[in-house]
C-alpha positions in Angstrom: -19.5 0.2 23.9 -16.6 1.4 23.0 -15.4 3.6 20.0 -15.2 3.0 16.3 -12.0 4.1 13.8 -11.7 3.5 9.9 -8.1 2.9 8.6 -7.6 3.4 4.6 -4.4 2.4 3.3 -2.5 2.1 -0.3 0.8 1.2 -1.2 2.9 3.6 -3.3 4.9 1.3 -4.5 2.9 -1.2 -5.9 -0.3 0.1 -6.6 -1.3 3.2 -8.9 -5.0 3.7 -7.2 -6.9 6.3 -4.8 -8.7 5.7 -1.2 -12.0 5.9 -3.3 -13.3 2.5 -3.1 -12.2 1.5 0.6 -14.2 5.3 1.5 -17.0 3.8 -0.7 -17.1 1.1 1.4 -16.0 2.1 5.1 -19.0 5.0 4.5 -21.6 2.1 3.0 -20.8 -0.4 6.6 -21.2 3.0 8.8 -24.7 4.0 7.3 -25.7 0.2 7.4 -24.4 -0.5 10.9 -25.4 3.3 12.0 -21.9 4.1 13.6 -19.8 7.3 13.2 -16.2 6.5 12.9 -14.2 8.9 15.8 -11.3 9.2 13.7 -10.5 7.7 10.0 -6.9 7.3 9.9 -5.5 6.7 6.1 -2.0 6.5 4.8 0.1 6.0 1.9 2.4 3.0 2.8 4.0 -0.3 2.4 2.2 -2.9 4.4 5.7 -4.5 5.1 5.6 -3.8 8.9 3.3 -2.1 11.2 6.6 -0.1 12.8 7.1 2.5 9.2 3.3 2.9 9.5 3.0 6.3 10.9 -0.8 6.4 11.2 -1.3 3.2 12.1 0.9 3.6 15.1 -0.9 6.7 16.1 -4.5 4.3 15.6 -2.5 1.3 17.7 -1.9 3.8 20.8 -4.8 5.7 21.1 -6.7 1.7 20.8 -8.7 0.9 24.5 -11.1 -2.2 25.0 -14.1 -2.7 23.1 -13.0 0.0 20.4 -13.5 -1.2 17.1 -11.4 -0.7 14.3 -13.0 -0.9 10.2 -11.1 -1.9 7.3 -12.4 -2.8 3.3 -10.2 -5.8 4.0 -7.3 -7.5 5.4 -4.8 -6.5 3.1 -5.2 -2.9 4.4 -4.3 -4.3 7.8 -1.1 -5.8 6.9 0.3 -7.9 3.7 2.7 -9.6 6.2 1.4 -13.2 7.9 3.8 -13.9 10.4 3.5 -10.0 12.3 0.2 -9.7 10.8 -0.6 -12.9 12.9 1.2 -11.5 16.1 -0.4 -8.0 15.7 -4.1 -9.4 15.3 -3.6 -12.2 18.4 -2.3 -8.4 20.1 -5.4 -6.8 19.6 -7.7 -9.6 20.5 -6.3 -9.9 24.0 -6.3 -6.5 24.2 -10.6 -6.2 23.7 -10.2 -4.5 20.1 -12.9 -5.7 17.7 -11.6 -5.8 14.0 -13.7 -5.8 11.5 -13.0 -6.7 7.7 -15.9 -5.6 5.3 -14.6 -7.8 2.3 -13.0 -10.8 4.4 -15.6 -11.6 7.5 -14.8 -15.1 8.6 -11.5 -13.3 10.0 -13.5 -10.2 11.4 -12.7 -10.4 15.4 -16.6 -11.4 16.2 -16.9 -14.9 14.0 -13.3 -15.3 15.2 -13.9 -15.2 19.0 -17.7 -17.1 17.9 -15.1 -20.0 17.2 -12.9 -19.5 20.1 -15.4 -19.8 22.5 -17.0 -22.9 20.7 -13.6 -24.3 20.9 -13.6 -23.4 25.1 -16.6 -25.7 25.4 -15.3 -28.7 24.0 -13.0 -31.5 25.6 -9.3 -31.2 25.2 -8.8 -33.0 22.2 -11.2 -31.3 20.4 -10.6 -27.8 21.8 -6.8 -27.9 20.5 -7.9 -29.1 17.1 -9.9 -26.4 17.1 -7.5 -23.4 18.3 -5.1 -25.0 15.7 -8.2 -24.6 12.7 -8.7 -20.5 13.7 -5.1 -20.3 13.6 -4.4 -21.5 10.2 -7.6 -19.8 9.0 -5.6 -16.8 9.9 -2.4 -17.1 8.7 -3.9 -18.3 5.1 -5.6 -15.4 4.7 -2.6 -13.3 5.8 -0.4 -15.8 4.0 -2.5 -14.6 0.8 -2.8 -11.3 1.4 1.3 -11.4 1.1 1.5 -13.7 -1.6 -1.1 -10.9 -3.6 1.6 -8.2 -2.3 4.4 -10.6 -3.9 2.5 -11.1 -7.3 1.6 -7.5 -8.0 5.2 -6.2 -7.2 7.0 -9.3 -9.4 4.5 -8.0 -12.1 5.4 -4.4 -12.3 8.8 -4.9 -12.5 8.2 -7.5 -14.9 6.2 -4.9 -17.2 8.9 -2.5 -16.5 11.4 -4.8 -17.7 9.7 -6.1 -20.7 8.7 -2.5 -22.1 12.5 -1.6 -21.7 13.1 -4.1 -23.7 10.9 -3.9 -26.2 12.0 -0.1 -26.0 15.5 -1.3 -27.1 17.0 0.9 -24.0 18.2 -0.7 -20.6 16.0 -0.1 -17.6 17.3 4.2 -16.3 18.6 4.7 -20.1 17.8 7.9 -21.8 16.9 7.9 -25.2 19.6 9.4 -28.1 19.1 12.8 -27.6 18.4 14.2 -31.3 20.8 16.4 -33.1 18.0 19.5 -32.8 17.4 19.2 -29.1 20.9 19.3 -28.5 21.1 22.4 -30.4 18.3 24.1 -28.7 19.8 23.5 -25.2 23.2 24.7 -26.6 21.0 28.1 -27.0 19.0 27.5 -23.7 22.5 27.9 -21.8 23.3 30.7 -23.6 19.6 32.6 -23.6 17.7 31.9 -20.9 14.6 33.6 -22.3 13.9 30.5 -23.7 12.1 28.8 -21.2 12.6 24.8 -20.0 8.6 24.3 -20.5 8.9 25.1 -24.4 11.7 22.9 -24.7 9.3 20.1 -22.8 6.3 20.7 -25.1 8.1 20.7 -28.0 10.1 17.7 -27.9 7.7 15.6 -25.6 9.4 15.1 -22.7 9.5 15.3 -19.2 11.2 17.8 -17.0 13.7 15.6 -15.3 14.8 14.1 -18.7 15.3 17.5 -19.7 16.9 18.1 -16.6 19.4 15.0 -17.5 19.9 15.8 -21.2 21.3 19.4 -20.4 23.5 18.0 -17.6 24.7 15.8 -20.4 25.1 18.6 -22.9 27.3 20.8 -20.4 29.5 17.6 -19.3 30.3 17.3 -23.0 30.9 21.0 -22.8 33.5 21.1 -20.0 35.9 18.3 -22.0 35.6 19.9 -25.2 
Protein backbone atom coordinates (compact mmCIF):
# COMPACT_ATOMS: atom_id res chain seq x y z
CA UNK A 1 0.00 0.00 0.00
CA UNK A 2 1.25 2.84 -0.93
CA UNK A 3 1.05 6.51 0.59
CA UNK A 4 -1.76 8.92 1.08
CA UNK A 5 -1.56 13.01 0.25
CA UNK A 6 -4.48 15.72 0.68
CA UNK A 7 -4.41 18.62 -1.80
CA UNK A 8 -6.65 21.91 -0.72
CA UNK A 9 -6.98 24.40 -3.19
CA UNK A 10 -8.84 27.96 -3.69
CA UNK A 11 -8.78 30.38 -6.37
CA UNK A 12 -7.93 34.02 -5.48
CA UNK A 13 -9.52 35.28 -8.13
CA UNK A 14 -12.72 34.06 -8.15
CA UNK A 15 -13.56 33.00 -4.89
CA UNK A 16 -13.51 35.03 -1.45
CA UNK A 17 -13.47 31.69 0.96
CA UNK A 18 -10.84 29.78 3.37
CA UNK A 19 -9.50 26.01 3.25
CA UNK A 20 -11.98 25.37 6.10
CA UNK A 21 -14.51 23.17 4.59
CA UNK A 22 -12.21 20.96 2.23
CA UNK A 23 -9.94 20.51 5.89
CA UNK A 24 -13.42 19.66 7.40
CA UNK A 25 -13.82 17.19 5.03
CA UNK A 26 -10.25 15.77 3.99
CA UNK A 27 -9.90 15.29 8.09
CA UNK A 28 -13.72 13.68 8.33
CA UNK A 29 -12.53 10.77 5.09
CA UNK A 30 -9.08 10.23 7.17
CA UNK A 31 -10.74 9.40 10.52
CA UNK A 32 -13.47 7.32 8.67
CA UNK A 33 -11.07 5.49 6.29
CA UNK A 34 -8.26 5.45 9.27
CA UNK A 35 -5.36 6.87 7.07
CA UNK A 36 -2.81 9.66 7.90
CA UNK A 37 -2.26 11.82 5.01
CA UNK A 38 2.01 11.96 4.52
CA UNK A 39 1.87 15.39 3.39
CA UNK A 40 -1.26 17.87 2.79
CA UNK A 41 -0.29 20.03 0.08
CA UNK A 42 -2.70 23.38 -0.22
CA UNK A 43 -2.37 26.41 -2.42
CA UNK A 44 -3.94 29.61 -3.37
CA UNK A 45 -4.34 29.34 -7.27
CA UNK A 46 -6.13 29.48 -10.47
CA UNK A 47 -7.04 26.01 -11.61
CA UNK A 48 -6.37 27.14 -15.22
CA UNK A 49 -3.35 24.71 -15.73
CA UNK A 50 -1.54 22.33 -13.60
CA UNK A 51 2.02 24.00 -14.95
CA UNK A 52 1.37 27.79 -12.49
CA UNK A 53 0.48 25.25 -9.77
CA UNK A 54 3.44 25.34 -7.51
CA UNK A 55 2.30 22.83 -5.01
CA UNK A 56 0.74 20.66 -7.08
CA UNK A 57 3.79 20.14 -9.14
CA UNK A 58 5.75 19.51 -6.09
CA UNK A 59 2.55 16.65 -5.17
CA UNK A 60 2.78 15.42 -9.11
CA UNK A 61 6.70 14.55 -8.62
CA UNK A 62 7.11 13.19 -5.43
CA UNK A 63 3.61 10.71 -6.82
CA UNK A 64 4.91 6.66 -7.03
CA UNK A 65 2.39 3.70 -7.70
CA UNK A 66 -0.37 2.94 -5.43
CA UNK A 67 -0.08 6.40 -3.63
CA UNK A 68 -3.22 7.90 -3.16
CA UNK A 69 -4.08 11.35 -3.54
CA UNK A 70 -7.56 13.02 -1.51
CA UNK A 71 -9.43 15.85 -2.66
CA UNK A 72 -13.17 17.51 -1.32
CA UNK A 73 -13.84 17.39 -5.10
CA UNK A 74 -12.86 17.60 -8.57
CA UNK A 75 -12.84 21.09 -8.96
CA UNK A 76 -9.82 21.29 -6.61
CA UNK A 77 -8.15 19.03 -9.02
CA UNK A 78 -8.47 21.16 -12.07
CA UNK A 79 -11.40 23.48 -13.57
CA UNK A 80 -9.96 22.67 -16.96
CA UNK A 81 -11.55 19.42 -19.06
CA UNK A 82 -9.40 18.91 -21.78
CA UNK A 83 -5.75 18.82 -19.46
CA UNK A 84 -7.83 17.92 -16.58
CA UNK A 85 -8.76 14.76 -18.84
CA UNK A 86 -4.99 14.23 -19.99
CA UNK A 87 -3.65 14.82 -16.40
CA UNK A 88 -6.19 12.16 -14.73
CA UNK A 89 -5.62 9.35 -17.79
CA UNK A 90 -1.60 10.39 -16.53
CA UNK A 91 -2.10 9.40 -13.20
CA UNK A 92 -4.07 6.32 -13.81
CA UNK A 93 -1.37 4.67 -15.94
CA UNK A 94 0.88 5.72 -13.67
CA UNK A 95 -0.87 3.48 -10.35
CA UNK A 96 -2.10 6.75 -8.51
CA UNK A 97 -5.48 6.28 -6.82
CA UNK A 98 -7.60 9.57 -6.82
CA UNK A 99 -10.04 9.95 -4.71
CA UNK A 100 -12.92 12.72 -4.75
CA UNK A 101 -14.91 12.91 -1.38
CA UNK A 102 -17.83 14.98 -3.00
CA UNK A 103 -17.71 13.49 -6.71
CA UNK A 104 -17.17 9.44 -6.29
CA UNK A 105 -18.29 7.88 -9.56
CA UNK A 106 -14.99 9.73 -10.99
CA UNK A 107 -12.79 8.58 -7.87
CA UNK A 108 -9.96 6.35 -9.61
CA UNK A 109 -11.47 2.99 -7.87
CA UNK A 110 -15.33 2.99 -9.46
CA UNK A 111 -13.43 4.32 -12.52
CA UNK A 112 -10.97 1.39 -13.04
CA UNK A 113 -14.33 -1.03 -11.49
CA UNK A 114 -15.70 0.12 -15.08
CA UNK A 115 -12.54 -0.30 -17.00
CA UNK A 116 -12.11 -3.62 -16.08
CA UNK A 117 -15.88 -4.53 -16.65
CA UNK A 118 -15.38 -2.96 -20.03
CA UNK A 119 -11.91 -5.59 -20.52
CA UNK A 120 -14.32 -8.45 -20.15
CA UNK A 121 -16.74 -7.81 -22.70
CA UNK A 122 -16.57 -8.44 -26.57
CA UNK A 123 -15.22 -5.67 -28.85
CA UNK A 124 -18.18 -3.93 -29.55
CA UNK A 125 -19.23 -3.69 -26.25
CA UNK A 126 -15.89 -3.02 -24.67
CA UNK A 127 -15.34 0.24 -26.92
CA UNK A 128 -18.88 1.50 -26.11
CA UNK A 129 -17.88 1.21 -22.88
CA UNK A 130 -14.29 2.93 -22.83
CA UNK A 131 -16.15 5.67 -24.85
CA UNK A 132 -19.05 5.90 -21.65
CA UNK A 133 -16.01 6.36 -18.80
CA UNK A 134 -14.60 8.79 -21.09
CA UNK A 135 -17.40 11.18 -21.40
CA UNK A 136 -18.37 10.54 -17.78
CA UNK A 137 -15.01 12.28 -17.32
CA UNK A 138 -14.94 15.02 -19.36
CA UNK A 139 -18.70 16.11 -18.17
CA UNK A 140 -17.70 16.31 -14.97
CA UNK A 141 -14.51 18.30 -15.83
CA UNK A 142 -16.47 20.01 -18.56
CA UNK A 143 -18.73 21.30 -15.46
CA UNK A 144 -16.26 21.89 -13.16
CA UNK A 145 -15.06 24.58 -15.91
CA UNK A 146 -18.26 25.82 -16.88
CA UNK A 147 -18.81 26.45 -12.64
CA UNK A 148 -15.26 28.27 -13.03
CA UNK A 149 -16.80 30.31 -16.06
CA UNK A 150 -20.10 31.20 -14.31
CA UNK A 151 -18.62 32.39 -10.97
CA UNK A 152 -15.98 34.61 -12.76
CA UNK A 153 -18.71 36.17 -15.49
CA UNK A 154 -20.65 36.88 -12.24
CA UNK A 155 -18.17 38.91 -10.33
CA UNK A 156 -17.37 40.97 -12.90
CA UNK A 157 -20.89 41.37 -13.62
CA UNK A 158 -21.54 42.61 -9.90
CA UNK A 159 -18.50 44.63 -10.20
CA UNK A 160 -19.87 46.29 -13.21
CA UNK A 161 -23.35 46.76 -12.06
CA UNK A 162 -22.37 48.36 -8.60
CA UNK A 163 -20.09 50.82 -10.63
CA UNK A 164 -22.86 51.64 -12.21
CA UNK A 165 -25.24 52.07 -9.87
CA UNK A 166 -22.28 54.00 -8.14
CA UNK A 167 -22.50 56.57 -11.02
CA UNK A 168 -18.44 56.15 -11.40
CA UNK A 169 -16.71 54.04 -14.16
CA UNK A 170 -15.09 50.86 -13.10
CA UNK A 171 -11.03 52.26 -11.33
CA UNK A 172 -12.75 55.91 -10.88
CA UNK A 173 -12.17 57.71 -7.70
CA UNK A 174 -14.87 59.38 -6.17
CA UNK A 175 -14.85 63.63 -6.20
CA UNK A 176 -12.55 64.23 -3.60
CA UNK A 177 -14.39 66.79 -1.20
CA UNK A 178 -13.37 70.31 -0.88
CA UNK A 179 -12.29 69.53 3.05
CA UNK A 180 -10.12 66.48 2.34
CA UNK A 181 -8.36 68.34 -0.12
CA UNK A 182 -7.62 70.91 2.36
CA UNK A 183 -6.40 68.50 4.97
CA UNK A 184 -3.92 66.89 2.54
CA UNK A 185 -2.74 70.43 1.45
CA UNK A 186 -1.76 70.53 5.36
CA UNK A 187 -0.64 66.79 5.48
CA UNK A 188 2.21 67.85 2.90
CA UNK A 189 3.07 70.64 4.66
CA UNK A 190 2.93 68.96 8.52
CA UNK A 191 3.62 65.61 8.55
CA UNK A 192 2.52 65.20 12.21
CA UNK A 193 -0.67 64.61 10.94
CA UNK A 194 -0.67 61.13 10.33
CA UNK A 195 -2.18 59.24 6.90
CA UNK A 196 -4.38 56.88 9.43
CA UNK A 197 -6.39 60.00 10.81
CA UNK A 198 -6.93 61.13 7.45
CA UNK A 199 -8.29 57.34 6.68
CA UNK A 200 -10.58 57.26 9.76
CA UNK A 201 -11.91 60.43 9.31
CA UNK A 202 -12.94 60.49 5.88
CA UNK A 203 -13.71 56.63 5.44
CA UNK A 204 -11.36 55.53 3.10
CA UNK A 205 -8.87 53.28 2.33
CA UNK A 206 -5.12 53.81 2.25
CA UNK A 207 -4.46 53.35 -1.40
CA UNK A 208 -7.33 55.87 -2.28
CA UNK A 209 -5.64 58.10 0.03
CA UNK A 210 -2.55 57.21 -1.55
CA UNK A 211 -4.18 58.33 -5.08
CA UNK A 212 -6.00 61.46 -3.89
CA UNK A 213 -2.67 63.03 -2.59
CA UNK A 214 -0.84 62.05 -5.70
CA UNK A 215 -3.71 63.91 -7.32
CA UNK A 216 -3.44 66.95 -5.02
CA UNK A 217 0.46 67.42 -5.63
CA UNK A 218 0.02 66.90 -9.64
CA UNK A 219 -2.36 69.81 -9.39
CA UNK A 220 0.32 71.41 -7.32
CA UNK A 221 3.18 71.16 -9.78
CA UNK A 222 0.92 73.04 -12.76
CA UNK A 223 -0.30 75.59 -10.61
Amino acid sequence: MGNFYSYMRISTDIEKQSFNRQKKSLSRYAKEHDIEYLVEFSEEKSAKNFTERVQFQKLDKILQKDDTVVFKDIARFTREAENGYKKYMEWLKRGINIVFIDNPTVSSEYIKQMMDVAQAQDLVTRTAMEGVIKLLLIVELDRAEQQRLYISKAIKDGIAASSKRSGRKQGQLDKMSPGLRDEIKKYLHDRSIKQVDLMKKHNISRNTLKKYIEAVNTTKAYT
